[in-house]
mmCIF file of the N, C-alpha and C atoms, coordinates in Angstrom:
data_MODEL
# 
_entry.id   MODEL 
# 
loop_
_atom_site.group_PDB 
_atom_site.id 
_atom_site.type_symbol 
_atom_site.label_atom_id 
_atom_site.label_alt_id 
_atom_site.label_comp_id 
_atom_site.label_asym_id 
_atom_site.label_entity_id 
_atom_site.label_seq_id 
_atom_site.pdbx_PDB_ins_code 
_atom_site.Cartn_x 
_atom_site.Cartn_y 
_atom_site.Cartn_z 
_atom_site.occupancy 
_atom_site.B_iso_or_equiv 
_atom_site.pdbx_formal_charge 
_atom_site.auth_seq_id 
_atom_site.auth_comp_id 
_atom_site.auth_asym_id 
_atom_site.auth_atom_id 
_atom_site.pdbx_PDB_model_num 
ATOM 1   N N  . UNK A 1 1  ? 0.823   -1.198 0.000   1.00 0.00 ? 1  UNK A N  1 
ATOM 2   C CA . UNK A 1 1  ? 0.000   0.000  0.000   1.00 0.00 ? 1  UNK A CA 1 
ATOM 3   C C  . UNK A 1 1  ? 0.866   1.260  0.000   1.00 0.00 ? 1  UNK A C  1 
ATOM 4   N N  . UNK A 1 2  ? 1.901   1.131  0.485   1.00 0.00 ? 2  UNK A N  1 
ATOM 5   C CA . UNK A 1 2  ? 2.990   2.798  0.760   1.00 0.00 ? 2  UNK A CA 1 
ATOM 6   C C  . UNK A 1 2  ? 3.228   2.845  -0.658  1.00 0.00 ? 2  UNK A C  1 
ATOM 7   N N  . UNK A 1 3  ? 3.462   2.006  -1.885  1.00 0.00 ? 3  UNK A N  1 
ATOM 8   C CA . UNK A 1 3  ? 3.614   2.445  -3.058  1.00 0.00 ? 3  UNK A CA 1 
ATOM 9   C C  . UNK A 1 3  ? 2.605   3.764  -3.595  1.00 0.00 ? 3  UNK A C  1 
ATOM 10  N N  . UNK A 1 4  ? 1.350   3.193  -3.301  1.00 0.00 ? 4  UNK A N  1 
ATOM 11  C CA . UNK A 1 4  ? 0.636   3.853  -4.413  1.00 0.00 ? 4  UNK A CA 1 
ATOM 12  C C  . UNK A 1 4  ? 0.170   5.051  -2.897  1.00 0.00 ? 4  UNK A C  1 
ATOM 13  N N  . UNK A 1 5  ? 0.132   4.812  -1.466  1.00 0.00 ? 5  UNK A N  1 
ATOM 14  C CA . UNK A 1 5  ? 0.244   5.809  -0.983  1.00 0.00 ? 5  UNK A CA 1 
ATOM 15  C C  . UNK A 1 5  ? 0.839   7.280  -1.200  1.00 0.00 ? 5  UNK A C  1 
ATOM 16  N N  . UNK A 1 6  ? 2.674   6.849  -1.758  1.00 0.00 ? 6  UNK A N  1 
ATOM 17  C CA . UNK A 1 6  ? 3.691   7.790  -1.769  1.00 0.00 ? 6  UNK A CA 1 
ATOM 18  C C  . UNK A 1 6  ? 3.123   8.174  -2.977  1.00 0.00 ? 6  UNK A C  1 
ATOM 19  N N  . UNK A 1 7  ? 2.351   7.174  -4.241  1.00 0.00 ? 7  UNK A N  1 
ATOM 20  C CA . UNK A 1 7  ? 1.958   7.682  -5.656  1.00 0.00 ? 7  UNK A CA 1 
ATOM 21  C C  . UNK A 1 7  ? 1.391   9.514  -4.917  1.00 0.00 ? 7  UNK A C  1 
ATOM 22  N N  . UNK A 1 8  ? 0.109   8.612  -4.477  1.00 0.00 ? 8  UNK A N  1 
ATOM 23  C CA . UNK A 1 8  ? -0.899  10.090 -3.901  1.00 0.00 ? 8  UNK A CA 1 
ATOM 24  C C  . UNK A 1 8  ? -0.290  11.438 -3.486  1.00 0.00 ? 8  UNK A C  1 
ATOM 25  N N  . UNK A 1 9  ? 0.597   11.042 -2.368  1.00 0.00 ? 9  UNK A N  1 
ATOM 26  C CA . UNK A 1 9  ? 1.521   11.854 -1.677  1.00 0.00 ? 9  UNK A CA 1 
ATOM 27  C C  . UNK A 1 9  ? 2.235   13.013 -2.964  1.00 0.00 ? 9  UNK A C  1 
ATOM 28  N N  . UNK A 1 10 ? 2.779   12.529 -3.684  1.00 0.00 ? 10 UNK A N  1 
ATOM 29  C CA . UNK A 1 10 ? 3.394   13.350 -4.473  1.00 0.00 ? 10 UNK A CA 1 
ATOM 30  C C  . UNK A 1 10 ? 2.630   14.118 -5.474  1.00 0.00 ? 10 UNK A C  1 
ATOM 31  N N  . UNK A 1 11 ? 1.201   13.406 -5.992  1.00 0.00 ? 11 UNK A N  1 
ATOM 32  C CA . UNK A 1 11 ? 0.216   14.292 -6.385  1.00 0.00 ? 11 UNK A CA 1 
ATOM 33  C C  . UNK A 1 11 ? -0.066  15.400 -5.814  1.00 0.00 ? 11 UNK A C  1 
ATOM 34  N N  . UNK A 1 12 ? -0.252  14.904 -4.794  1.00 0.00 ? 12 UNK A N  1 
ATOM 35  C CA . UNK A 1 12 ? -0.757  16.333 -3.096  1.00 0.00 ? 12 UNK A CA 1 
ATOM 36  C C  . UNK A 1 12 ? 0.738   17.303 -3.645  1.00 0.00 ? 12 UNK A C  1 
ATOM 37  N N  . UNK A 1 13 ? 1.634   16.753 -3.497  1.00 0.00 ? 13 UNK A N  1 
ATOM 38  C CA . UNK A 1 13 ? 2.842   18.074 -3.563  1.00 0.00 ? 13 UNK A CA 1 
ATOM 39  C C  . UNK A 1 13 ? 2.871   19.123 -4.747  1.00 0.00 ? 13 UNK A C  1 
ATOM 40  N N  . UNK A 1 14 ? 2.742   17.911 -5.780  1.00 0.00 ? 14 UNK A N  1 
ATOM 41  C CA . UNK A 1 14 ? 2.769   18.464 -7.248  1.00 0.00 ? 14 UNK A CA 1 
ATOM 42  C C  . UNK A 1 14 ? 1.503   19.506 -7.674  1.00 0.00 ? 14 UNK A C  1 
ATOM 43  N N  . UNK A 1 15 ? 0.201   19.103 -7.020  1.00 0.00 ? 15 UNK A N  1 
ATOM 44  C CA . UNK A 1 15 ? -0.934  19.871 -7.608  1.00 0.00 ? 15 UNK A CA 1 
ATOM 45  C C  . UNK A 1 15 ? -1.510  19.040 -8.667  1.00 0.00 ? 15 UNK A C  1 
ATOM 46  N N  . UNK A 1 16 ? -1.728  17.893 -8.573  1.00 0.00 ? 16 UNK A N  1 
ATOM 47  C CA . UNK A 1 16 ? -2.250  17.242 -9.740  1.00 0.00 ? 16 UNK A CA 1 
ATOM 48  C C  . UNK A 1 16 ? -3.475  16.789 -9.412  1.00 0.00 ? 16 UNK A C  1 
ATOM 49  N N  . UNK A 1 17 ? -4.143  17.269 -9.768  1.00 0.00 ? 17 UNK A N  1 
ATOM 50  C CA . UNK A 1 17 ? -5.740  16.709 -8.787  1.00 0.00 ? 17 UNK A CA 1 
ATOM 51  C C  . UNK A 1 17 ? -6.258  15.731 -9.665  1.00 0.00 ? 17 UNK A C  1 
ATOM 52  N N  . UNK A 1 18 ? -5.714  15.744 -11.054 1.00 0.00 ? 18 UNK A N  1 
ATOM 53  C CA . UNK A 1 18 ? -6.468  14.915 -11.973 1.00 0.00 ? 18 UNK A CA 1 
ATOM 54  C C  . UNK A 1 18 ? -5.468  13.355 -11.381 1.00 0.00 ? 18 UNK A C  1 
ATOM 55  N N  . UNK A 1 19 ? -4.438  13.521 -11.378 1.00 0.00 ? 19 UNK A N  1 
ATOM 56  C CA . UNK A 1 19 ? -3.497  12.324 -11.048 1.00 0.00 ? 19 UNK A CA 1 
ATOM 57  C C  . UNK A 1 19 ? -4.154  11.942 -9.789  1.00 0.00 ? 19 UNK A C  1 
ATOM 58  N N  . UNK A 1 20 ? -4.236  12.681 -9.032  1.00 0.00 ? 20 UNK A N  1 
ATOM 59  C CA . UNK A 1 20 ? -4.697  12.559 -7.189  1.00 0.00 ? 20 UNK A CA 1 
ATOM 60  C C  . UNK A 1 20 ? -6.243  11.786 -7.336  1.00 0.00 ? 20 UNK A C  1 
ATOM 61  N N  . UNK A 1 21 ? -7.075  12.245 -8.141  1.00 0.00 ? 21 UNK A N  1 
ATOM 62  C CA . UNK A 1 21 ? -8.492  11.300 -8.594  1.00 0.00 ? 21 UNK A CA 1 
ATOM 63  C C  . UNK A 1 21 ? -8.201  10.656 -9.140  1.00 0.00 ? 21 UNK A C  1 
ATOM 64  N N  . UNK A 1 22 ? -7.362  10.485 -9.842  1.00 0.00 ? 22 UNK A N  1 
ATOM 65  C CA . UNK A 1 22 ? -7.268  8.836  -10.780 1.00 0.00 ? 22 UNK A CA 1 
ATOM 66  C C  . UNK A 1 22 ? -6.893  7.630  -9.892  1.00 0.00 ? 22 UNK A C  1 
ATOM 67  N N  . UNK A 1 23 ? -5.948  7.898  -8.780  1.00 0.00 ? 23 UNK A N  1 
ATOM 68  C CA . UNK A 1 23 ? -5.152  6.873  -7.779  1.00 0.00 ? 23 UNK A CA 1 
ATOM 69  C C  . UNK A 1 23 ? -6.376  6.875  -6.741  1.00 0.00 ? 23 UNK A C  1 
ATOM 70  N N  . UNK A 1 24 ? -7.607  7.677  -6.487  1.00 0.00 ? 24 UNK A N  1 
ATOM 71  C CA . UNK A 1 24 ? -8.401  7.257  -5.502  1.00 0.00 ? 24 UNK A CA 1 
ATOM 72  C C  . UNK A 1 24 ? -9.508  6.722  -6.368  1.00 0.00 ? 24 UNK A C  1 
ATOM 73  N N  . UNK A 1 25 ? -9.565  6.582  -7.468  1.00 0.00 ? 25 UNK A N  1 
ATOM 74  C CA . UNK A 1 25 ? -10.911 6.066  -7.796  1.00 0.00 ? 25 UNK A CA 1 
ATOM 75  C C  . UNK A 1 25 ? -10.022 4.900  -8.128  1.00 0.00 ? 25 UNK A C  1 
ATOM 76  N N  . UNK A 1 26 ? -8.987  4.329  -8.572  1.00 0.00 ? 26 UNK A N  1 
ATOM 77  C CA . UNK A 1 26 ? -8.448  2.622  -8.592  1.00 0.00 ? 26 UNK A CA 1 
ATOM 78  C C  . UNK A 1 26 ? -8.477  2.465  -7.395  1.00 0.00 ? 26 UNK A C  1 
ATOM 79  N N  . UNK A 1 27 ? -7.995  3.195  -6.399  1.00 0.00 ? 27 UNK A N  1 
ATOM 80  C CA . UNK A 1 27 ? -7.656  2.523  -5.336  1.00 0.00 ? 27 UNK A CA 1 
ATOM 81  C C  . UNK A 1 27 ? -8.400  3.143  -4.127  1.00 0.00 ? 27 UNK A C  1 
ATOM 82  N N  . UNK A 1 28 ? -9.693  3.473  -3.983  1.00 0.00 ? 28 UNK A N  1 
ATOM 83  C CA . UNK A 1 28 ? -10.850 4.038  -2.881  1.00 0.00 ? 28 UNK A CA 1 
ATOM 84  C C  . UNK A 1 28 ? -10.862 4.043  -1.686  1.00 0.00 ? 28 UNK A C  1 
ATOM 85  N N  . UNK A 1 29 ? -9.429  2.702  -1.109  1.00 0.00 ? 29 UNK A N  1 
ATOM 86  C CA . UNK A 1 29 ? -9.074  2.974  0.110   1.00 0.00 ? 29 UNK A CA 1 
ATOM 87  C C  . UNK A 1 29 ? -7.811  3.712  0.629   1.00 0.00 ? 29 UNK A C  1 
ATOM 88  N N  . UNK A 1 30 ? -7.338  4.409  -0.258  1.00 0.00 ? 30 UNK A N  1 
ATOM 89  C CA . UNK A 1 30 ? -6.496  5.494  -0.217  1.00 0.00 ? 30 UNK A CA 1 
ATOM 90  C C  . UNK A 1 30 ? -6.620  6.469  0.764   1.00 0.00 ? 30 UNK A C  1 
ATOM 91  N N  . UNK A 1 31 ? -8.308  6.947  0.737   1.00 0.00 ? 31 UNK A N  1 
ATOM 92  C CA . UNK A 1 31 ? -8.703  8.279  1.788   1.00 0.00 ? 31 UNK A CA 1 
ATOM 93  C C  . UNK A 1 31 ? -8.858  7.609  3.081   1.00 0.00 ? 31 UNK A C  1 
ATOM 94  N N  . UNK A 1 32 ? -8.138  6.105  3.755   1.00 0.00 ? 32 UNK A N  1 
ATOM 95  C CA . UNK A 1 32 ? -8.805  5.811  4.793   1.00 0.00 ? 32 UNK A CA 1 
ATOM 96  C C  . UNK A 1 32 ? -7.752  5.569  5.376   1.00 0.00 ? 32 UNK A C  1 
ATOM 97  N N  . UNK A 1 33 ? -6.841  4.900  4.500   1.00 0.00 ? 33 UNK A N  1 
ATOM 98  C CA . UNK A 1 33 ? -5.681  4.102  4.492   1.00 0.00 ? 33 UNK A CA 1 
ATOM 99  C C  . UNK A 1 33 ? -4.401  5.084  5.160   1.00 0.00 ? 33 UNK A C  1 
ATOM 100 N N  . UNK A 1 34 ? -3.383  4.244  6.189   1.00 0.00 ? 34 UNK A N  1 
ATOM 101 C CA . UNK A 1 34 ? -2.519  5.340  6.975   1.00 0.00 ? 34 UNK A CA 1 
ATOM 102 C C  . UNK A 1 34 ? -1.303  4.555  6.014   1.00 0.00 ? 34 UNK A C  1 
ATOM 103 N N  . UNK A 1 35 ? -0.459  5.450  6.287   1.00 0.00 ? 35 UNK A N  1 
ATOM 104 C CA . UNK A 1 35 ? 0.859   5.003  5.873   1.00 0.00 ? 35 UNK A CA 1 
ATOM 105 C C  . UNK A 1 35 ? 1.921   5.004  6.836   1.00 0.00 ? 35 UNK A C  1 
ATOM 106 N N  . UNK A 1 36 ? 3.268   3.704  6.444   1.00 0.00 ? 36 UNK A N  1 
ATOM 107 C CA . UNK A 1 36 ? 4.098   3.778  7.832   1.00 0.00 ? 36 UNK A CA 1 
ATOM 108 C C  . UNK A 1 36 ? 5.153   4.707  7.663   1.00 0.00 ? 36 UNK A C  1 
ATOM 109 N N  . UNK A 1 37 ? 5.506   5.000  6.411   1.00 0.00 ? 37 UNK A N  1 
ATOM 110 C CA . UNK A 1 37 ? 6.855   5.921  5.455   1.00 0.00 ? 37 UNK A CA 1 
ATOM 111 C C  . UNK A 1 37 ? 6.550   7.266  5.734   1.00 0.00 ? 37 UNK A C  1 
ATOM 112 N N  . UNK A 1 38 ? 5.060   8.027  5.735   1.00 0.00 ? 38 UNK A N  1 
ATOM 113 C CA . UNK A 1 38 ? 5.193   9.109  5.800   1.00 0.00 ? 38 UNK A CA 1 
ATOM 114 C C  . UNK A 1 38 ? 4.164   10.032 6.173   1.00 0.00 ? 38 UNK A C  1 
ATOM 115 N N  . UNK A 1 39 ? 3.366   10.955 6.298   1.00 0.00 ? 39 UNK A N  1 
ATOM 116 C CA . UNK A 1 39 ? 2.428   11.419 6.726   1.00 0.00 ? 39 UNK A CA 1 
ATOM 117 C C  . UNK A 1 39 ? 1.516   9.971  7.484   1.00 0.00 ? 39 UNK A C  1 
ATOM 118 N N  . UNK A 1 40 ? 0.219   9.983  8.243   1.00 0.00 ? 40 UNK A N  1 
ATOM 119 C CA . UNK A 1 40 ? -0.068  8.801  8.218   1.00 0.00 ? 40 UNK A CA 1 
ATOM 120 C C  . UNK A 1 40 ? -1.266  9.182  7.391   1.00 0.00 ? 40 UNK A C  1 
ATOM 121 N N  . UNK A 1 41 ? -2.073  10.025 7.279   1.00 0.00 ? 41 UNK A N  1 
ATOM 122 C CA . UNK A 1 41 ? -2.882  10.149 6.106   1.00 0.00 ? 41 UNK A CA 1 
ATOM 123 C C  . UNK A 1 41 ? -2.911  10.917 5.035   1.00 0.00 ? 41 UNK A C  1 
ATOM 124 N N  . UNK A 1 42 ? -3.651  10.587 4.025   1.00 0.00 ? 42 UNK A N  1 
ATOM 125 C CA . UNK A 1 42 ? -3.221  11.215 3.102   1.00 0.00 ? 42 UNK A CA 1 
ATOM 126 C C  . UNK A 1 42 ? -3.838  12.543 2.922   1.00 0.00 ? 42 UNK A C  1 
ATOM 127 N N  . UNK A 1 43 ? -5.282  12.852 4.001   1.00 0.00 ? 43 UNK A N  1 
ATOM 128 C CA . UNK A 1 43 ? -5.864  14.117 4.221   1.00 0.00 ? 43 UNK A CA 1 
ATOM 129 C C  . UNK A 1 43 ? -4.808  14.765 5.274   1.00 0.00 ? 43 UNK A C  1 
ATOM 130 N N  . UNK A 1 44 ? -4.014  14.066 6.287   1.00 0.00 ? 44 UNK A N  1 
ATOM 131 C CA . UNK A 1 44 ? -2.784  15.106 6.504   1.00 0.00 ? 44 UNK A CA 1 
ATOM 132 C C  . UNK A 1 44 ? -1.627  15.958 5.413   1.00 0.00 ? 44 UNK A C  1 
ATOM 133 N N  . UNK A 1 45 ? -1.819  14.801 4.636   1.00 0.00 ? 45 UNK A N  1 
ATOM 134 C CA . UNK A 1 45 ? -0.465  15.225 3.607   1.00 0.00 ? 45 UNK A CA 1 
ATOM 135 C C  . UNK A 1 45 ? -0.880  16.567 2.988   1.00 0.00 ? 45 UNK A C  1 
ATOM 136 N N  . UNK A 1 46 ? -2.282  16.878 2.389   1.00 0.00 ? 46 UNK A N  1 
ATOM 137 C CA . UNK A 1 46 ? -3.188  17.465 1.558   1.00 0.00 ? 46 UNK A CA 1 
ATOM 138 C C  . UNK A 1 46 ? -3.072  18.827 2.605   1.00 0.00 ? 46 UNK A C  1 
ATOM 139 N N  . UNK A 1 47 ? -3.084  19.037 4.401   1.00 0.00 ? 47 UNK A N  1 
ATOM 140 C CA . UNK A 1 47 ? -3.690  19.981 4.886   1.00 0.00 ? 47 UNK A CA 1 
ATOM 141 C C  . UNK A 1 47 ? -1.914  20.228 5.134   1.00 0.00 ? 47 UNK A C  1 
ATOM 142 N N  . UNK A 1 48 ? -1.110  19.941 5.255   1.00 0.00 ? 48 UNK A N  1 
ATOM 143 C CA . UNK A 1 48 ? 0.163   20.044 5.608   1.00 0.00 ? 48 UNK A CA 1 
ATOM 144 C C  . UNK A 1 48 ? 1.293   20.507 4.503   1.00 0.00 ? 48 UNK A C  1 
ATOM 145 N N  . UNK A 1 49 ? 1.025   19.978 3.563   1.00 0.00 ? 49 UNK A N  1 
ATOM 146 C CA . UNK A 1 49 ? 1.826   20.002 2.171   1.00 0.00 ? 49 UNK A CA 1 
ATOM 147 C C  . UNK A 1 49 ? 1.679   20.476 1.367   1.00 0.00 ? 49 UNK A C  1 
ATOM 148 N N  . UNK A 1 50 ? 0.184   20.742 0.899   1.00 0.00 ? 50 UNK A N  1 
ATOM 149 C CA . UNK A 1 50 ? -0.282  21.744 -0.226  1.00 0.00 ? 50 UNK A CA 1 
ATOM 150 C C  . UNK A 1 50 ? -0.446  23.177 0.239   1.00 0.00 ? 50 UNK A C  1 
ATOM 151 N N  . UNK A 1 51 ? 0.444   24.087 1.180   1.00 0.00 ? 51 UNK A N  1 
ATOM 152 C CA . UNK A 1 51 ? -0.189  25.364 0.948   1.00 0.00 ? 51 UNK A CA 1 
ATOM 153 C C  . UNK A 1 51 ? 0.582   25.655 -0.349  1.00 0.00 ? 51 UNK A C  1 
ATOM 154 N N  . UNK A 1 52 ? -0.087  27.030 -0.755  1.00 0.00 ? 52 UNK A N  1 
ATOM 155 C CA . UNK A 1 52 ? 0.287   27.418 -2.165  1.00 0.00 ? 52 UNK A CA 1 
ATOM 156 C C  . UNK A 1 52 ? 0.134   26.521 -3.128  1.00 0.00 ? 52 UNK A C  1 
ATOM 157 N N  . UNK A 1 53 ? -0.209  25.259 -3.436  1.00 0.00 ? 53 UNK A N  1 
ATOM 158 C CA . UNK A 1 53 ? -0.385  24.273 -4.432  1.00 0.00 ? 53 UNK A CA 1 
ATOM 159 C C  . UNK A 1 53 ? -1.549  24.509 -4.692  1.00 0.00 ? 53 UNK A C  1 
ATOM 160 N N  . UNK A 1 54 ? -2.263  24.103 -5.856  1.00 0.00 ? 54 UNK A N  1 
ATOM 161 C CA . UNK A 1 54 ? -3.130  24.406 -6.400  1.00 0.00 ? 54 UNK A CA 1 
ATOM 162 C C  . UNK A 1 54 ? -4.333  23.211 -6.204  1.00 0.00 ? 54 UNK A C  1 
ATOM 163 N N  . UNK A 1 55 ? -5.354  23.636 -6.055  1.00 0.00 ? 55 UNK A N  1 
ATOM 164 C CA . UNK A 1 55 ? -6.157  22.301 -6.012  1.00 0.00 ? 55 UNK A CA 1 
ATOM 165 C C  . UNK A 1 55 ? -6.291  21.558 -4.383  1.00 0.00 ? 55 UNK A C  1 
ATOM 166 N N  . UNK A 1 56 ? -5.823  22.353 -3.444  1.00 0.00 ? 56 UNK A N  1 
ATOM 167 C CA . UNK A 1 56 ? -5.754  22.125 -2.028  1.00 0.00 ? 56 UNK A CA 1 
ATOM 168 C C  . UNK A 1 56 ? -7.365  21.542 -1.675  1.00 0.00 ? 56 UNK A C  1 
ATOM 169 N N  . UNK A 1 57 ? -8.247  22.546 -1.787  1.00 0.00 ? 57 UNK A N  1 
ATOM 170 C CA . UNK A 1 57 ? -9.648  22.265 -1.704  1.00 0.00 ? 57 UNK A CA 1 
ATOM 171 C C  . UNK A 1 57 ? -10.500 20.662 -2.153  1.00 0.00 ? 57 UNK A C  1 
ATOM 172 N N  . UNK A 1 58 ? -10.070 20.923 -3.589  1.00 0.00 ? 58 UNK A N  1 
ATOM 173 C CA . UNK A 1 58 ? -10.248 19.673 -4.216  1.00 0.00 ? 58 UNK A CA 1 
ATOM 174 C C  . UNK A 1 58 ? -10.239 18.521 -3.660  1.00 0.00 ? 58 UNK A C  1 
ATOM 175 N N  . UNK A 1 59 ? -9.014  18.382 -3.135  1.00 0.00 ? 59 UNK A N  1 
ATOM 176 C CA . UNK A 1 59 ? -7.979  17.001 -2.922  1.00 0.00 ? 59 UNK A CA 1 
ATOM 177 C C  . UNK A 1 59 ? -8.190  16.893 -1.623  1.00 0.00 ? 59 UNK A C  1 
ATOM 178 N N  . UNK A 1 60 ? -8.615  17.679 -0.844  1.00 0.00 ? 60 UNK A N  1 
ATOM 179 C CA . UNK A 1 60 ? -9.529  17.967 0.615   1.00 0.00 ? 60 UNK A CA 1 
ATOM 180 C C  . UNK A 1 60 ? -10.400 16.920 0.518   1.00 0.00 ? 60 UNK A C  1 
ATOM 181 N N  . UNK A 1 61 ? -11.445 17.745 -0.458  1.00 0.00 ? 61 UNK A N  1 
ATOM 182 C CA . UNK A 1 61 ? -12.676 16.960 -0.863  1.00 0.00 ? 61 UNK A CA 1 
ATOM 183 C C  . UNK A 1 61 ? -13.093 15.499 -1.101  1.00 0.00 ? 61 UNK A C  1 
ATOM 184 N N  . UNK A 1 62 ? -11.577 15.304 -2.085  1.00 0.00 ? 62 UNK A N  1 
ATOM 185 C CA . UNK A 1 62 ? -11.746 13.728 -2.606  1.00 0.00 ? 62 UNK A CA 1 
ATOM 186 C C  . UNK A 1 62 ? -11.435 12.835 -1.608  1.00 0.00 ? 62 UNK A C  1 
ATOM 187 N N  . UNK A 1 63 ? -11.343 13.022 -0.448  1.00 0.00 ? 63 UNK A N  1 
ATOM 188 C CA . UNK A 1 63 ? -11.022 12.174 0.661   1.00 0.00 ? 63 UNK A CA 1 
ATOM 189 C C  . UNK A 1 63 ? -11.394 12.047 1.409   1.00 0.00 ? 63 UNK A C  1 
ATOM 190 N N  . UNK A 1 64 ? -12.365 13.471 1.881   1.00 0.00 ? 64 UNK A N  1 
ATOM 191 C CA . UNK A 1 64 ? -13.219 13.446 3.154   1.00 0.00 ? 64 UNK A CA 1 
ATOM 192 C C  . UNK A 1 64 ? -14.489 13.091 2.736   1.00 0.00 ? 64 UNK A C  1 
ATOM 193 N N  . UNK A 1 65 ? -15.292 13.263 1.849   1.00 0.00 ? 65 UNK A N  1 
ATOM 194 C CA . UNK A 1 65 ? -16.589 12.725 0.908   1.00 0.00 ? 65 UNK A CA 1 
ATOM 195 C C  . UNK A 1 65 ? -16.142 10.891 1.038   1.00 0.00 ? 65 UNK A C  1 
ATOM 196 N N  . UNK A 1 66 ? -15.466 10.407 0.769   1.00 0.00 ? 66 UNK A N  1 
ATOM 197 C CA . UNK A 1 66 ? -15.699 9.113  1.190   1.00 0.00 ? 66 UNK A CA 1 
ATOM 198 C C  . UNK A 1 66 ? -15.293 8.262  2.268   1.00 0.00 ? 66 UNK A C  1 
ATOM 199 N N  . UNK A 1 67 ? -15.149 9.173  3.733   1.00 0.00 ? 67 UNK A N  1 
ATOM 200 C CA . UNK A 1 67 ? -15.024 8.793  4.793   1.00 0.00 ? 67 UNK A CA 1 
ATOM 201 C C  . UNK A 1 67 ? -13.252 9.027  5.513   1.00 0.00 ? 67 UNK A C  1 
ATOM 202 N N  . UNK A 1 68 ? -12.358 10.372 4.758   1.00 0.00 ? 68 UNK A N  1 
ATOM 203 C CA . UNK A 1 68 ? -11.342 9.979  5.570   1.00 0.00 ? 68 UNK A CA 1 
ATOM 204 C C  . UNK A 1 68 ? -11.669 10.417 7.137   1.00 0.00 ? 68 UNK A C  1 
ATOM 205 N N  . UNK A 1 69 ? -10.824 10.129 8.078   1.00 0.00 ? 69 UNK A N  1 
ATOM 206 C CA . UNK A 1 69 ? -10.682 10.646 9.060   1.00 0.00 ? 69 UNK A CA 1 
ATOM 207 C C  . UNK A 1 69 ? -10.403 11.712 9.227   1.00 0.00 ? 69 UNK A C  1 
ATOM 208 N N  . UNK A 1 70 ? -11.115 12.505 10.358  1.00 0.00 ? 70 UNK A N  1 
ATOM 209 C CA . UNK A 1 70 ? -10.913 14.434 9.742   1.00 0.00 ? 70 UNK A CA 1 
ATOM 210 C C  . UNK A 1 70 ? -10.163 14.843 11.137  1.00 0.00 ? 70 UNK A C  1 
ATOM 211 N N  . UNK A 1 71 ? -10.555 14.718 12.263  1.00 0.00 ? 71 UNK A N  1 
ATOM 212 C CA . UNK A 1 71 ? -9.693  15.245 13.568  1.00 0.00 ? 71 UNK A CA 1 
ATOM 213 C C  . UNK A 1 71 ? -8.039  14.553 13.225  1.00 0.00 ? 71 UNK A C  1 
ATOM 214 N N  . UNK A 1 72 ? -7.657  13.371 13.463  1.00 0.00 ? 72 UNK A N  1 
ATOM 215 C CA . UNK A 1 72 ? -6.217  13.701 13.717  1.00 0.00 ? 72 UNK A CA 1 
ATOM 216 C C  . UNK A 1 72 ? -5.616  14.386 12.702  1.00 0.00 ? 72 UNK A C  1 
ATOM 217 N N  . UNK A 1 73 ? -6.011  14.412 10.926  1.00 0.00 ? 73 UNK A N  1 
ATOM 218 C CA . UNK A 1 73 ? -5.332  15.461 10.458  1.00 0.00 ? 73 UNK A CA 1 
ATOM 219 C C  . UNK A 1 73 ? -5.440  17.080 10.659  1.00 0.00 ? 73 UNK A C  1 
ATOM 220 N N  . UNK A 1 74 ? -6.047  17.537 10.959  1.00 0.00 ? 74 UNK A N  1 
ATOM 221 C CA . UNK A 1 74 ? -6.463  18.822 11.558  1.00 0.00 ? 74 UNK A CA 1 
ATOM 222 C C  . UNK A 1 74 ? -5.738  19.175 12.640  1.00 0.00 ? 74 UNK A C  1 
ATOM 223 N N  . UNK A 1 75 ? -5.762  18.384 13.955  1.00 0.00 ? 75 UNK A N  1 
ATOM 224 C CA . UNK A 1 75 ? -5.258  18.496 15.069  1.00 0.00 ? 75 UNK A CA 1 
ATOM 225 C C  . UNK A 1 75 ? -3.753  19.306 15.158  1.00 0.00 ? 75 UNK A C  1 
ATOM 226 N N  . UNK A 1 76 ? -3.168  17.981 13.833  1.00 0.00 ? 76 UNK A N  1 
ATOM 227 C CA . UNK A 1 76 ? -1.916  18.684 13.431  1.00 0.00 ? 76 UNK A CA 1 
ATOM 228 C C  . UNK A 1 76 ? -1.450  19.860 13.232  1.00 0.00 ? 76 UNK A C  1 
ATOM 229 N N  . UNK A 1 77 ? -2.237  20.477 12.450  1.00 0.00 ? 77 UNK A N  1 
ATOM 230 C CA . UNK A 1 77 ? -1.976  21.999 12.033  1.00 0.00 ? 77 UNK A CA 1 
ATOM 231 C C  . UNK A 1 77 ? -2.024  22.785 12.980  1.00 0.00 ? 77 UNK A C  1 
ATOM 232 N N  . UNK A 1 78 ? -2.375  22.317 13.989  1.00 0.00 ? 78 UNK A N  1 
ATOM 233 C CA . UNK A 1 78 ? -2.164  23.364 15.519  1.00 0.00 ? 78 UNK A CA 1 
ATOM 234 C C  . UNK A 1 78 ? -0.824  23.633 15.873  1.00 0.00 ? 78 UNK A C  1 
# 
């Protein structure tokens, strides 16, 4: 799973929202799914990693609409 995790991850950096929806609609447990390599979710990576990137909102969206976990990534940004 950290493969196509880190895939996501680098979408989130890059601004690719079309790449970032393509890896959650193959793979739908992406927005739920923690990772051990790096952020543990991928709605942390999105609230942590994308300022100034484009498509922040978006890529918000595509993860919390199908159930990610919303407090511990948030918490973080404190």
């Amino acid at each position: 799973m950290d493969a196509k995790f880190q895939a996501a991850v680098a979408a989130v950096r890059e601004g690719d929202l079309e790449r970032f929806k393509a890896l959650l609609t193959a793979d739908p447990s992406l927005a739920t799914t923690r990772s051990s390599t790096s952020h543990p979710t991928l709605l942390q990576c999105v609230v942590l990693d994308s300022n100034d990137r484009p498509h922040t909102v978006e890529m918000a969206e595509a993860l919390i609409n199908p159930g990610a976990e919303l407090n511990e990534p948030f918490v973080a940004t404190c």
